[in-house]
C-alpha positions, 0 to 999 in steps of 0.5 A, a space after each residue: 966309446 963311454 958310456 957314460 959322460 963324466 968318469 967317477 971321481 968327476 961324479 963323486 965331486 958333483 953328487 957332494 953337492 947333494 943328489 939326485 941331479 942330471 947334469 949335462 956337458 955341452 962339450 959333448 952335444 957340441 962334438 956329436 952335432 959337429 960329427 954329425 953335420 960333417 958326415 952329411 951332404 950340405 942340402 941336409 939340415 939338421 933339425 935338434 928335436 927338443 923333445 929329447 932335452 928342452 933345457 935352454 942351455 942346449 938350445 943356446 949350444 945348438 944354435 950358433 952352430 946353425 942348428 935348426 929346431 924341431 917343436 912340438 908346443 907353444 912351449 918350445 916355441 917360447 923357448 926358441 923366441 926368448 932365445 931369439 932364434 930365427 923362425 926360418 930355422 924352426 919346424 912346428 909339428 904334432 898330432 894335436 896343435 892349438 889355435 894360440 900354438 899355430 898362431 904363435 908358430 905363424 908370428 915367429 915364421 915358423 915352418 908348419 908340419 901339418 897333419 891334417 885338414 883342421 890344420 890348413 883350415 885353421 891356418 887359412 882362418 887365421 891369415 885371413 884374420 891378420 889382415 897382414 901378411 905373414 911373417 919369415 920366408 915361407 909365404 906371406 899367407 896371401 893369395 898371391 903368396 900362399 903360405 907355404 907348409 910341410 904335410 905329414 904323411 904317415 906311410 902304408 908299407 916299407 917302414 920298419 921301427 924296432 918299438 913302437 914310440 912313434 914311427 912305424 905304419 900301422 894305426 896313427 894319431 900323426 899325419 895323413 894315411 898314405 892311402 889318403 893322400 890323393 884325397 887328401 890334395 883334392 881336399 886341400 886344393 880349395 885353400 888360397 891362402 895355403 898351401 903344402 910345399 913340403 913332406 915330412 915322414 917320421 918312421 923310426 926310433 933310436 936306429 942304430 942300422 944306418 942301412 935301415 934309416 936309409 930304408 926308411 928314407 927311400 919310401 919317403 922319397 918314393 912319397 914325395 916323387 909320387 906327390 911331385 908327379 901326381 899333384 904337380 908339387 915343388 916339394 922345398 923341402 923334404 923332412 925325413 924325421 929322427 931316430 938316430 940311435 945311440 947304443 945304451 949298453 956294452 957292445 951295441 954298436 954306433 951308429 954309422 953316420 958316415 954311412 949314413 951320410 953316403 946313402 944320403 947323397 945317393 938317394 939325392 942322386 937318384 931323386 934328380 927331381 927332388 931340388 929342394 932341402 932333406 931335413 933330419 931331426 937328431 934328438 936323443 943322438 945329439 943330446 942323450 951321451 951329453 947327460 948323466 943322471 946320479 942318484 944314491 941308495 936309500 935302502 937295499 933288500 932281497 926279495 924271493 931271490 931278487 936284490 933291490 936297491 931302492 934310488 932316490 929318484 925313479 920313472 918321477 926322473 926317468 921313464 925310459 926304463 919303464 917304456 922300453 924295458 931297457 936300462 940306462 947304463 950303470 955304474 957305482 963310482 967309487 965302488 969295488 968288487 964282484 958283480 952283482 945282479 941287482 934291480 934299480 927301484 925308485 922311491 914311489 908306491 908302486 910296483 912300476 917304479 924300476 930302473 932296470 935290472 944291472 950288474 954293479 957291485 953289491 949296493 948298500 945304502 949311500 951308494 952313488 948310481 951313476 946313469 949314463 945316456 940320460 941327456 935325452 928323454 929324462 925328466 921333461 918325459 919322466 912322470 915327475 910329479 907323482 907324489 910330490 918329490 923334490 925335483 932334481 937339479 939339472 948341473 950345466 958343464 961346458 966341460 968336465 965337472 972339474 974344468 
């Protein structure tokens, strides 16, 4: 397994172009959707989470292999639109949605994750304002014909998730409290005009333990048994979010998806009641082994016994780091000898501005660093407009950069 999309000399031919730039094969997001895809059941979507990596090029890869999307904005939205994905194939979420977002997820006839009340509220407002019914196949808003909505649900216990980046089951800004979820429904009963028809639980960030995921899955399956029993819901459609993983460094092991796909079909089996679709939202799995990003030395120096080697680019490119304390994979193209342990600084005034600690051959200035997994959560998350530094091109390969 490589960690890293491109070998040296097809990074040294890119970076002559002029660096810093991601660049990103859809080759490779390609074959991890279809091996993905194959190792799970057929009631399974698989739902890309933009967030991971928006560029349209992606999301135009994606779709024709009949990818379903998961939003978080009007943004993504409107890059889904203007690609002319079908609404019925979209997922609109987040803790904090706009009016203009919700009514342009409700006009492209998106699937809408509520996370609250205001959410209903705010829908049912809406409906009754268009005068028309809604479009796409979840409802058409009406009396007779609610609109139809996914519930997030953030659960009490059994949740495990090594960092804490967005699942987990403490304190929440997502969903509704599992211990709130009675209360919850009685207050949701007074709309006519919506109604929750599935649940979406999101616990987990980059798993690489399939037997965890499947953990994780069980309670949100336990969750919407006890909404079906309890509030005599038909749950269409079940979401049990992301955080399949991808290793970032030498001997972590993969994610078994085969694995993952079998427990998958027996708690299918065991959950008779549930008829309806499990959802799952691959980001980082389908996007990150895509990416590399490739940035060269402006400068080195040794400091009270630490060596640094100052990139062109740093958290204005990639954050990562800075969040999880883990590096991207490293290494120096075209270049030989003894490793050194060195820590990878970026160009802004501030002592946050690390990549990481890596063991490269010594670096010295015009050296190219070549990182590996940086298709996923890479620019569109980095703080890129901190003091004002060129943006990096981001290079389109449908195959190695010398095809």
């Amino acid at each position: 397994m490589s960690l890293f999309a491109l070998d040296d000399r097809e990074a040294l031919r890119l970076a002559s172009r002029g660096t810093p730039l991601f660049a990103y094969r859809l080759d490779l997001a390609r074959d991890a959707f279809r091996r993905l895809r194959a190792a799970l059941p057929p009631r399974v979507r698989l739902a890309y989470a933009i967030k991971a990596n928006p560029h349209p090029a992606l999301l135009a890869a994606f779709a024709p292999l009949g990818a379903w999307f998961d939003t978080a904005s009007g943004g993504e939205l409107e890059r889904l639109d203007s690609l002319g994905v079908d609404g019925s194939r979209v997922l609109f979420a987040g803790p904090g949605k706009a009016d203009d977002e919700l009514a342009l997820a409700l006009g492209m006839g998106a699937r809408i994750q509520a996370d609250g009340l205001e959410d209903l509220g705010r829908l049912e407002r809406s409906l009754e304002e268009r005068g028309s019914p809604a479009p796409g196949g979840n409802g058409a808003g009406t009396r007779d014909d609610p609109l139809r909505v996914n519930l997030r649900v953030a659960p009490a216990t059994g949740v495990s998730e090594g960092a804490r980046i967005i699942g987990g089951t403490g304190a929440t800004a997502f969903g509704v409290d599992e211990e709130g979820l009675d209360a919850f429904m009685a207050e949701a009963a007074v709309f006519r005009r919506v109604r929750i028809a599935g649940l979406q639980v999101f616990a987990a960030s980059n798993e690489l333990d399939s037997e965890r995921l499947l953990a994780n899955h069980r309670v949100a399956l336990a969750i919407g048994e006890g909404m079906a029993k309890r509030h005599g819901i038909a749950l269409e459609l079940i979401d049990l979010g992301g955080g399949l993983g991808i290793p970032y460094a030498e001997g972590e092991g993969a994610l078994d998806v085969e694995a993952l796909g079998r427990g998958l079909s027996l708690l299918l089996d065991e959950h008779a009641w549930f008829r309806g679709e499990l959802v799952l939202e691959p980001g980082r799995y389908l996007a990150g082994p895509c990416g590399v990003y490739l940035a060269r030395v402006l400068r080195v120096k040794e400091s009270r016994g630490t060596h640094f080697a100052v990139l062109e680019g740093g958290i204005n490119h990639l954050l990562r780091p800075l969040l999880t304390g883990q590096a991207f994979p490293a290494r120096a193209p075209g270049l030989a000898g003894p490793a050194l342990r060195q820590t990878l600084a970026g160009p802004l005034c501030t002592s946050l501005d690390r990549l990481g600690e890596v063991e490269l051959p010594e670096l010295a200035p015009g050296d190219l660093v070549m990182l590996g997994r940086a298709g996923a959560y890479g620019f569109t998350e980095a703080m890129g407009a901190f003091l004002s530094h060129p943006t990096p091109e981001e290079i389109i390969l449908d195959g190695p950069a010398s095809a």
